[in-house]
N, C-alpha and C positions, 0 to 999 in steps of 0.2 A: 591643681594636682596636689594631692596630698601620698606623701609616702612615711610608709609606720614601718617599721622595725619588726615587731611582735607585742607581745602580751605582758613584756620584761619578766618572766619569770626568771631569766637571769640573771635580772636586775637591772636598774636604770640608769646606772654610773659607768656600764662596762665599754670597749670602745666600739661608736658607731660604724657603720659605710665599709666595713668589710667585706670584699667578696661582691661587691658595689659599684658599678660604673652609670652612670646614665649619658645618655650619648641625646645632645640637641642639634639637629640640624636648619638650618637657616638661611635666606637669601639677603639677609643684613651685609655692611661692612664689617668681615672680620677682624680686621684691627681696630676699626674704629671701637667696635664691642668691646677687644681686650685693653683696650687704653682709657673705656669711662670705668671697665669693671678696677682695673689699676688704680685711675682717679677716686675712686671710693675706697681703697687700701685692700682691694683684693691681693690676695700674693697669685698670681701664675704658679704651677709647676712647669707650665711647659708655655713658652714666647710660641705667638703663631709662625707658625711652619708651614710650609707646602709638603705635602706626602706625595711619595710616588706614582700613590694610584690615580690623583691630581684633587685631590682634596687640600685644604685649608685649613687647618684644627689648632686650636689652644686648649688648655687641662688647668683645670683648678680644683683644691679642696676646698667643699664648704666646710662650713665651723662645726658642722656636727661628723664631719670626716670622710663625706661622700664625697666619691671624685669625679668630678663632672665635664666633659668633653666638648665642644662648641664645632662644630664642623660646615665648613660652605665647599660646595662643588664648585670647581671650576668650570 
């Protein structure tokens, strides 16, 4: 998967992942995920949680400011 921005006519210093979510779903262990991405010095925004609707999810920023979602059905 490759994902690009634009063309930078903006310019290429400005802030990334605005307006930016990507949502991965998967039948891994989700804490075991958030605890190698941890063990590699990921930061969490969000410790996995159970949601309402009976999902599984953790959130993290990549380094270039995309914020990225981790999701397992129950």
């Amino acid at each position: 998967m490759v994902l690009t921005q634009d063309d930078f006519k903006k310019g290429r210093d400005r802030v990334k992942g605005i307006g930016v979510r990507l949502w991965f779903y998967t039948a891994q262990d989700l804490d075991g995920l958030a605890a190698r991405a941890k063990a590699s010095g990921i930061v969490l925004d969000q410790e996995p949680a159970d949601m309402p609707w009976g999902a599984r999810i953790f959130m993290l920023t990549d380094p270039d400011g995309f914020k990225i979602s981790f999701s397992k059905e129950s």
